[in-house]
C-alpha positions in Angstrom: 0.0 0.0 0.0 1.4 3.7 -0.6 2.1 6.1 1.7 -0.3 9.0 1.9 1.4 12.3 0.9 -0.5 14.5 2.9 0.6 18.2 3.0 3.8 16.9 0.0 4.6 18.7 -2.8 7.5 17.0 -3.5 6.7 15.3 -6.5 10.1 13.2 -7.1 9.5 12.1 -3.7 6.2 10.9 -4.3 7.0 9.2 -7.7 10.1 7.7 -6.0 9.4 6.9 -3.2 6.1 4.7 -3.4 3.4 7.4 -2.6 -0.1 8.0 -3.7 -0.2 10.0 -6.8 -3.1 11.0 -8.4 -2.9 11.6 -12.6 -2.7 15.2 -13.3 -0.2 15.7 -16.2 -2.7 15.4 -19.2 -3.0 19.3 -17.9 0.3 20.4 -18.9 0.0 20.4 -23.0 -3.4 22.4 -22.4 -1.7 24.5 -20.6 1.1 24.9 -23.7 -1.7 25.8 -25.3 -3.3 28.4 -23.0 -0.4 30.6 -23.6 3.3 31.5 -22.9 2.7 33.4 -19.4 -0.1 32.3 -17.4 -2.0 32.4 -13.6 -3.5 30.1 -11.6 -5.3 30.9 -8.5 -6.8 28.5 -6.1 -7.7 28.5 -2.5 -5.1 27.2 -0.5 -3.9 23.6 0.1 -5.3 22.5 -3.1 -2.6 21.2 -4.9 -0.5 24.0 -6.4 3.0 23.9 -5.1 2.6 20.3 -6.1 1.3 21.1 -9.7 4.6 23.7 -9.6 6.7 21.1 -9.0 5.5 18.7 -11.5 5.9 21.1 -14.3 9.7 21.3 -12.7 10.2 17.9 -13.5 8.4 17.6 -16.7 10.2 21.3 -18.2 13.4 21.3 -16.2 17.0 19.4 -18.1 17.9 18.7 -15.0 15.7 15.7 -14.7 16.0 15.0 -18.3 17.4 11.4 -17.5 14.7 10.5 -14.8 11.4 11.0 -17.1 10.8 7.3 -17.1 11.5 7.1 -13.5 9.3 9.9 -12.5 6.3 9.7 -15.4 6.1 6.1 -15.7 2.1 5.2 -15.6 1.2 8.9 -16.2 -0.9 10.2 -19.0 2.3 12.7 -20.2 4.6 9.7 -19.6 2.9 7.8 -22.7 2.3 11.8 -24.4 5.1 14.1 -24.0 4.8 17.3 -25.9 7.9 18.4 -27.7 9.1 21.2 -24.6 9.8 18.0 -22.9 12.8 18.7 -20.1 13.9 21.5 -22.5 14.4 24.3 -20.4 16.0 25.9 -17.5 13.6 26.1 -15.0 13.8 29.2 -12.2 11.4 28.8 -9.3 10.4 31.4 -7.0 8.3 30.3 -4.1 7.3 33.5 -1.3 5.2 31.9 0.9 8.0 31.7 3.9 8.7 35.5 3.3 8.3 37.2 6.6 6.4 40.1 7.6 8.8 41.2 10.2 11.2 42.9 7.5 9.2 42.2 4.4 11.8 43.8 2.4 14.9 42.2 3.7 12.9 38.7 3.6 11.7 39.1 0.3 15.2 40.0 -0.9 16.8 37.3 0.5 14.2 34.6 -1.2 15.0 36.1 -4.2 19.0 36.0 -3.7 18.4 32.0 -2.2 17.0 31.1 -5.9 18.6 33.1 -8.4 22.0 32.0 -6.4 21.0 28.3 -6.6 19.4 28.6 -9.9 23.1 29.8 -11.2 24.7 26.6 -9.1 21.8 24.2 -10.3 22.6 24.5 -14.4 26.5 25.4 -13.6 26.0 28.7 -15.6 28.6 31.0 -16.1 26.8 33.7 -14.7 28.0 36.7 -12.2 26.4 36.5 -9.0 25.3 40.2 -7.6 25.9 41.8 -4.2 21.5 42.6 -4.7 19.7 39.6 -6.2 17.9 42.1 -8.5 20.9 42.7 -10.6 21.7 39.0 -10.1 18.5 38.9 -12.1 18.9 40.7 -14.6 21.9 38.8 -15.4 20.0 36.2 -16.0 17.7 37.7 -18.4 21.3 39.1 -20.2 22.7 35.3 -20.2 19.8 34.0 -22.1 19.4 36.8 -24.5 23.0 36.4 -25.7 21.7 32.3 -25.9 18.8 32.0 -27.6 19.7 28.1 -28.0 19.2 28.2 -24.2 15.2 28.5 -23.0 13.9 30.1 -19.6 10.5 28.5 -17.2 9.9 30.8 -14.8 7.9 29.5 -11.8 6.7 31.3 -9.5 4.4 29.6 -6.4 2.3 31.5 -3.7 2.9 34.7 -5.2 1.1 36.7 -3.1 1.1 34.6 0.2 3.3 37.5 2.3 1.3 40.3 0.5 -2.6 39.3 1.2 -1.1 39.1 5.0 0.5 42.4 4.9 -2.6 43.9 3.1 -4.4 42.7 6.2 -1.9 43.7 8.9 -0.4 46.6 7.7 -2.1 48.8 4.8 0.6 51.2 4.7 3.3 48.1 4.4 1.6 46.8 1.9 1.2 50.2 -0.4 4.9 50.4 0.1 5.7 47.5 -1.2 3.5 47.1 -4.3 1.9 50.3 -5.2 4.6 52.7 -5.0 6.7 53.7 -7.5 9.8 52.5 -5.9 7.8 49.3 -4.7 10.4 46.4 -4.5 7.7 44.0 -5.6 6.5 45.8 -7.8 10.4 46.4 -9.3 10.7 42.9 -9.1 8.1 41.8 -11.7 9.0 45.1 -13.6 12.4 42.8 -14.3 10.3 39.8 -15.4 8.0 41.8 -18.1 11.0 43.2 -19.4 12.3 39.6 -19.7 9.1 38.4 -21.5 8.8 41.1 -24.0 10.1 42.2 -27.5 12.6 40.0 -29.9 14.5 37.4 -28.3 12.2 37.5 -24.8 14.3 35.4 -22.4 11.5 33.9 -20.7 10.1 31.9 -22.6 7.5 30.6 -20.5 6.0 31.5 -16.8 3.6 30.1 -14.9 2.6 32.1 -11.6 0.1 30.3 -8.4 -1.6 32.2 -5.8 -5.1 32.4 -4.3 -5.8 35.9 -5.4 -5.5 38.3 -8.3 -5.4 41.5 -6.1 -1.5 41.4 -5.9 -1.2 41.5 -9.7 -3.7 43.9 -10.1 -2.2 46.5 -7.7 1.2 45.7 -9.6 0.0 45.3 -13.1 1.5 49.1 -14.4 4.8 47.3 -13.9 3.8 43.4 -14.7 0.5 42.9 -17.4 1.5 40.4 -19.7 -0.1 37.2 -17.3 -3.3 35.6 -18.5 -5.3 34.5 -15.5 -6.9 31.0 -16.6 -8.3 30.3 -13.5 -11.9 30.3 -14.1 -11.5 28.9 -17.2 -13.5 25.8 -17.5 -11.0 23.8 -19.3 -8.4 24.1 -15.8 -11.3 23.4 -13.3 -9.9 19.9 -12.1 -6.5 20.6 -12.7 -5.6 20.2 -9.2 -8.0 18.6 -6.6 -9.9 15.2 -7.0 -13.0 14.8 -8.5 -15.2 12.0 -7.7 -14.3 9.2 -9.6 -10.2 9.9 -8.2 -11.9 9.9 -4.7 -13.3 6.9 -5.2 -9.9 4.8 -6.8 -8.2 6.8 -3.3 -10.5 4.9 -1.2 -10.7 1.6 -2.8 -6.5 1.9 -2.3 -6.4 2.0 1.4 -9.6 0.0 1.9 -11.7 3.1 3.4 -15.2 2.1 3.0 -17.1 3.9 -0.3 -20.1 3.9 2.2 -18.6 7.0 3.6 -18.4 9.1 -0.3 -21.2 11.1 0.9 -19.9 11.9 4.2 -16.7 13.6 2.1 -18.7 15.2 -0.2 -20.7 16.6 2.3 -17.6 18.2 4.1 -14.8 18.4 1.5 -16.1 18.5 -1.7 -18.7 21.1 -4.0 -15.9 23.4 -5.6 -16.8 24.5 -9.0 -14.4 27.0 -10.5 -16.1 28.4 -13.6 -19.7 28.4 -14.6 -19.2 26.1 -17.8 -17.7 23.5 -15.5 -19.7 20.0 -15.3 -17.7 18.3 -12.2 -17.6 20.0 -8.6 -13.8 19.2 -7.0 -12.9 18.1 -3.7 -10.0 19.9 -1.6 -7.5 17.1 -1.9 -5.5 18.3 1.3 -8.9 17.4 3.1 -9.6 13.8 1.4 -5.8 12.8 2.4 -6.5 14.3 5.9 -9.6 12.6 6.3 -8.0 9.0 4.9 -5.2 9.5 7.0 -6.6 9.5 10.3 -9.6 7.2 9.2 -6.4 4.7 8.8 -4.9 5.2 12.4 -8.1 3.6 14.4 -10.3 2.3 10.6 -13.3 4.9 12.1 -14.5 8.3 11.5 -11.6 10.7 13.1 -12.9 13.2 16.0 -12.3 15.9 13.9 -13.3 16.1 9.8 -12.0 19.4 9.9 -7.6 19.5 9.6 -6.6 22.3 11.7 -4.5 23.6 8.8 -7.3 24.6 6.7 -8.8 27.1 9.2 -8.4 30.8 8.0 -6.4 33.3 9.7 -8.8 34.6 11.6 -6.9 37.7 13.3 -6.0 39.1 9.7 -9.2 38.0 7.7 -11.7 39.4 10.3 -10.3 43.3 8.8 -12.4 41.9 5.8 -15.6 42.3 7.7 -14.8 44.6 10.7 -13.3 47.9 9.9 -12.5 51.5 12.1 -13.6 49.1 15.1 -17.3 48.0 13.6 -18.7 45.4 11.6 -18.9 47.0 8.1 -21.3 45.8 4.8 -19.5 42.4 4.3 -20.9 41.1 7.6 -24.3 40.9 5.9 -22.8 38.9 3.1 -21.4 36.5 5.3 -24.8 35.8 7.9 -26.8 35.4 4.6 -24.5 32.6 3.9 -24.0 30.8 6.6 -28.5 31.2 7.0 -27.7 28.6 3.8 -29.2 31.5 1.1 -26.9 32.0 -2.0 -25.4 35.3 -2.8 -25.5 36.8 -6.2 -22.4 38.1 -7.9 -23.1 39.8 -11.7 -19.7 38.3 -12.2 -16.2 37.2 -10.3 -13.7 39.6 -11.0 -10.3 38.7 -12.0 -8.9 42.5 -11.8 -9.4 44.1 -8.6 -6.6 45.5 -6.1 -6.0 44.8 -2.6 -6.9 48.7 -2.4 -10.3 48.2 -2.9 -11.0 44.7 -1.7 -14.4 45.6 0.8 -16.5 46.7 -2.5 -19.5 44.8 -2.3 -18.7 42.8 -5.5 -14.8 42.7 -4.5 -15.6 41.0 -1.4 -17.8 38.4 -2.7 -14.9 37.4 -5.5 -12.4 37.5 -2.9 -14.8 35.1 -0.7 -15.0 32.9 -3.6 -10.7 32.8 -4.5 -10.5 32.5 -0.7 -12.9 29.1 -1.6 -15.0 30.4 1.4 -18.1 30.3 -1.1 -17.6 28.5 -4.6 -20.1 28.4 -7.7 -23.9 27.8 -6.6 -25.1 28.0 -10.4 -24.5 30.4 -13.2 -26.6 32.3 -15.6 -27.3 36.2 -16.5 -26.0 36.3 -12.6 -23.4 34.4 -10.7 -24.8 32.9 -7.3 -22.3 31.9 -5.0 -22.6 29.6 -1.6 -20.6 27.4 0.9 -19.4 24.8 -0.8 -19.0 22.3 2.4 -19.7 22.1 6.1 -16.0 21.9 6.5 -15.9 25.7 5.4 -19.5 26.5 7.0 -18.2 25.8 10.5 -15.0 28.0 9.1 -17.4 30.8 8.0 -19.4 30.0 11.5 -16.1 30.4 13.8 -15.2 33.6 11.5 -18.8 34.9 11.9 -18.5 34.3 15.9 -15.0 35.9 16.5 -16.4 38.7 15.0 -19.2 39.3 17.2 -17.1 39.1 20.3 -14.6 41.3 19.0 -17.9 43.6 18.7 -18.9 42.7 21.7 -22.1 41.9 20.5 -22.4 38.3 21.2 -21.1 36.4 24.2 -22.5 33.2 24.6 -21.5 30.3 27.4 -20.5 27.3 24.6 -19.4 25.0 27.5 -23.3 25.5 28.6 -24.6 24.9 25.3 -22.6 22.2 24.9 -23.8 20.1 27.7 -27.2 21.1 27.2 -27.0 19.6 23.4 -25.3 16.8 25.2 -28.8 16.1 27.1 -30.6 16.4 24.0 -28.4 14.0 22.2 -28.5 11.2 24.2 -32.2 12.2 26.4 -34.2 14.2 23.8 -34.3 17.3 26.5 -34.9 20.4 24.4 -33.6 22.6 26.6 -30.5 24.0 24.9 -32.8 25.3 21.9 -34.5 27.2 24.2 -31.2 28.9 26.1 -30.2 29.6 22.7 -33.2 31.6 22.3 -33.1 33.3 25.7 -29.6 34.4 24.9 -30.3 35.9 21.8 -32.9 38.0 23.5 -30.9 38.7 26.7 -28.0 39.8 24.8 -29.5 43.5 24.2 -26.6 44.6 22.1 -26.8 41.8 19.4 -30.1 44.0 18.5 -28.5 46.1 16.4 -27.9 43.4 13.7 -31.2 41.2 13.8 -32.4 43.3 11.1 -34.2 40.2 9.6 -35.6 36.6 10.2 -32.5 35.2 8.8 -30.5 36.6 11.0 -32.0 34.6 14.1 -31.7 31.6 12.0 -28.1 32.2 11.5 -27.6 32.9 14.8 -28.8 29.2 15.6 -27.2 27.7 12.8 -23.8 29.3 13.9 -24.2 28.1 17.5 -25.4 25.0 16.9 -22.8 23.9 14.7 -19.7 24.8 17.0 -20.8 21.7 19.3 -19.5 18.6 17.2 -22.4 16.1 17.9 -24.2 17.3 14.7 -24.0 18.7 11.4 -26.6 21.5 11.1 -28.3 21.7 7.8 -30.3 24.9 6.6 -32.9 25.4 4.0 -32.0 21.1 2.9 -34.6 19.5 0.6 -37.2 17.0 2.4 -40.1 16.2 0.0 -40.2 19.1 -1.8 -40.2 21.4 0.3 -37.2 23.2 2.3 -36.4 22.5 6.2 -35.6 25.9 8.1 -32.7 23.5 9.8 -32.1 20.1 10.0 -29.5 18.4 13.0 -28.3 15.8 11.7 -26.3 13.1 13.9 -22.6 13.0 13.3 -21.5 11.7 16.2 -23.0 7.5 16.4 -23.5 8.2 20.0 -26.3 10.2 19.5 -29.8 8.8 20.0 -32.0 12.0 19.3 -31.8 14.6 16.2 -34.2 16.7 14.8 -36.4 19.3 12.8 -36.3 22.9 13.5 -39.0 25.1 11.6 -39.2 29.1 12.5 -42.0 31.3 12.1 -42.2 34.5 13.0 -44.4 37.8 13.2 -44.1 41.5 13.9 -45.7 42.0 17.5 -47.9 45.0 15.5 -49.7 42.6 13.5 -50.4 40.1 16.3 -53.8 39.0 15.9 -55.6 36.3 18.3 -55.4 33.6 16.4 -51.5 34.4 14.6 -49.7 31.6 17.3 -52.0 28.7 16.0 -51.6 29.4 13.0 -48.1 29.6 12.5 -48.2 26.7 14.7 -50.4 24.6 12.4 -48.5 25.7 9.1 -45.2 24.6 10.5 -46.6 21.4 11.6 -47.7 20.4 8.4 -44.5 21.2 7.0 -42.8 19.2 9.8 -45.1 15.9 9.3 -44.6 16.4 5.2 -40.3 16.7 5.7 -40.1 14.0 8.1 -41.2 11.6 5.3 -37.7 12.6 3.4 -35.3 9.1 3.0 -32.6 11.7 4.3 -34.7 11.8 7.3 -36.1 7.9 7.7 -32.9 6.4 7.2 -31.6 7.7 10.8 -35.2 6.7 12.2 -34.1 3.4 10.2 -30.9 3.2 12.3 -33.0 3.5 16.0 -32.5 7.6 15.9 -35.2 9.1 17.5 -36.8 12.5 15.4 -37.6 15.5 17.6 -39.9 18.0 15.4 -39.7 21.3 16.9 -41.4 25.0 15.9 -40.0 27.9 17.3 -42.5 30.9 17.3 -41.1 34.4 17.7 -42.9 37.8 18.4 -39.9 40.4 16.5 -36.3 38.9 18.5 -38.3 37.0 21.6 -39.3 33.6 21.2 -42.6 33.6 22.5 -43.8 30.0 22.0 -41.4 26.5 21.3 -43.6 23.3 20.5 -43.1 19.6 20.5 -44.5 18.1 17.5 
């Protein structure tokens, strides 16, 4: 059996070293095709820096003699194009540049390769006191040798300046918007290296997760072509189904458990022409790694390495010490609505990233919402409870900072604890109470959704259940559906709001919201999704919370 290369992207050591690859190479002669100078965004842990370092291996002469080591049983193995191990491959990668002395680091990643790119090929190039002029020697040596061909490579290309951007505004205008920008100097060297007759580079291929870098630096670098939603690149890294399923069948994970991954790791779609949603394949070899240390369901489906950066990404959402427009965006979301997007932009600056629209394309590059379904509009939602309970967590943090929201988990935890295993409804209720208790959360329930969210936020931070909203039971749609996770749990159930403005109160409105939502109770409850846990000895509690504005006023028992 292989070894699982979880968190690699070393891919001679994976071909060489018995590990689990999966096929990606019939990618690289589209990607000859797609142009000479290309980007390719994707959220992170996805693949790329692995992807990077295939293309090494295929492009690069160094490994010219190890093809048929390292691409036996691949697709370009038995198809190489012609640009086979034909050229001199320089890769950048910036993710480990520090933010403590941006410049210094970033200067000193760039003086690590150029240096080792020089001792790699044995060129008889000068090596620079500043890497920059190192550089341009480069570009120099393989003008005056136009027998000799140049890959650049360049991987997380804007990992240390999305964190800046976040932690320090002014840091980050200094260092790609300026004129004397030394970022924006350094791809200023690369155009000039791709343009006019005899071009150096001959090829260049850049990753990161989103285009606002480039665009704040695109006066001094505008000659990339961003093919990242483009259709034909939308499984280029990740796994889709059918590679999820060989995955399993190799280290004998059960294929009864597909729709447990694609219910937390998978639903990615990265252009609207795209037929086949991706999984995150850092997730899938998480998940099958720790399935194979005890064979059962790991405590945890989410890896702790996915989780955002919360202290830098909650300045997307709360700004001059309040939450600003984007909060909105984010609570409709997590209440399980889409949001609509006229179309993801593939140009917009880190300058102007909390525009309405800007935000929503950065959510979906961050792959914190992916492609819901396209037409004259985009719509855009979570694509798995792995990044709900990400989006949850964010959503939470934020109202503490706010000081909004404070709510005992540890309290609501063993209350959901007594419902789980004694059908007590209790906790539904505190969650209520605190809601209304809590006078300054006030200020944002603006609408019914956002007491939904609230209890679809809560809820979900205990791990005994996933917490479904607006799911599909018989044709018609459950306000929120706990669904047991853990196989301890005995009880689950059905959640259905109804609410009413205390002005329009009439003596007869509580029965009647309280007959409508029974009927729609009785009708869901019929769902397979639903029978099959009955099926298994779960016992369903059907519940119908009534508010009066923010108060619950009335919570039945079907």
């Amino acid at each position: 059996m292989k070894k699982i290369p979880y968190g690699l992207s070393d891919f001679v050591a994976i071909q060489t070293e018995n590990m689990y690859f999966v096929d990606k190479t019939k990618y690289i002669a589209k990607l000859e095709d797609a142009g000479n100078y290309l980007m390719f965004l994707r959220p992170r842990r996805f693949g790329k820096s692995l992807y990077l370092a295939i293309l090494d291996a295929y492009y690069s002469i160094e490994y010219k003699d190890q093809f048929d080591i390292l691409f036996k049983d691949t697709y370009i193995g038995a198809n190489p194009t012609k640009e086979a191990n034909s050229y001199y491959s320089l890769k950048f990668d910036f993710s480990s540049v520090s933010l403590e002395d941006v410049e210094y680091s970033f200067t000193n990643t760039v003086e690590l390769k150029v240096n080792s790119f020089i001792k790699r090929y044995k060129l008889p190039i000068e090596i620079k006191k500043h890497p920059k002029e190192t550089l341009k020697n480069i570009m120099d040596y393989f003008v005056e040798h136009q027998d000799k061909k140049l890959y650049i490579l360049i991987d997380e290309y804007d990992h240390f300046a999305n964190r800046l951007l976040l932690e320090n505004f002014q840091g980050y205008k200094n260092t790609v918007s300026t004129k004397t920008a030394f970022y924006k100097e350094f791809f200023t060297i690369l155009k000039s290296g791709a343009g006019g007759n005899h071009a150096p580079i001959k090829r260049m291929f850049i990753t990161g997760v989103t285009p606002m870098i480039m665009s704040d630096v695109t006066s001094g670098f505008n000659i990339v072509e961003n093919i990242s939603i483009n259709s034909n690149f939308n499984e280029m890294v990740g796994f889709n189904e059918q590679e999820v399923k060989e995955l399993l069948t190799h280290y004998k994970v059960p294929l009864t458990l597909m729709p447990l991954l694609k219910e937390w790791y998978n639903n990615y779609l990265f252009s609207k022409q795209a037929k086949n949603e991706v999984f995150n394949s850092d997730m899938v070899f998480y998940f099958v790694k720790q399935y194979k240390i005890v064979n059962q369901l790991p405590d945890n489906l989410i890896d702790d390495n996915v989780r955002a950066n919360y202290s830098t990404l909650r300045n997307i959402i709360y700004t001059n010490k309040k939450l600003n427009g984007n909060f909105e965006t984010l609570k409709t979301l997590i209440g399980g609505d889409s949001i609509k997007l006229r179309e993801i932009k593939s140009d917009f600056g880190g300058l102007e990233f909390t525009n309405e629209d800007n935000f929503k394309s950065l959510l979906f590059y961050l792959g914190l919402v992916t492609i819901d379904k396209g037409g004259i509009n985009t719509l855009l939602k979570i694509p798995n409870e792995t990044i709900k309970r990400i989006d949850i967590e964010f959503l939470k943090d934020s109202l503490e900072l706010e000081q909004a929201f404070n709510l005992n988990i540890n309290t609501l935890g063993d209350l959901l604890e007594e419902f789980a295993l004694k059908g007590d409804i209790e906790a539904f209720k505190y969650l209520a109470n605190q809601i209304k208790n809590n006078t300054s959360l006030r200020d944002y329930i603006n609408n019914e959704q956002t007491i939904k969210s609230m209890f679809l936020a809560y809820l979900s931070l205990i791990s005994y259940y996933t917490i479904k909203s607006e799911l599909e039971l018989n044709k018609g749609f459950a306000d929120i559906f706990v669904k047991p996770l853990n196989p301890y749990v005995k009880y689950f159930a059905l959640i259905e709001f109804k609410f009413y403005r205390k002005k329009d109160k009439t003596s007869n409105t509580i029965d009647n919201l309280i007959q409508k939502a029974t009927e729609q109770l009785n009708k869901y409850e019929q769902d397979e999704l639903v029978t099959e846990h009955i099926k298994n000895n779960k016992i369903l509690v059907k519940l119908i919370l009534i508010f009066e504005d923010y108060e619950l006023v009335e919570i039945k028992e079907v």
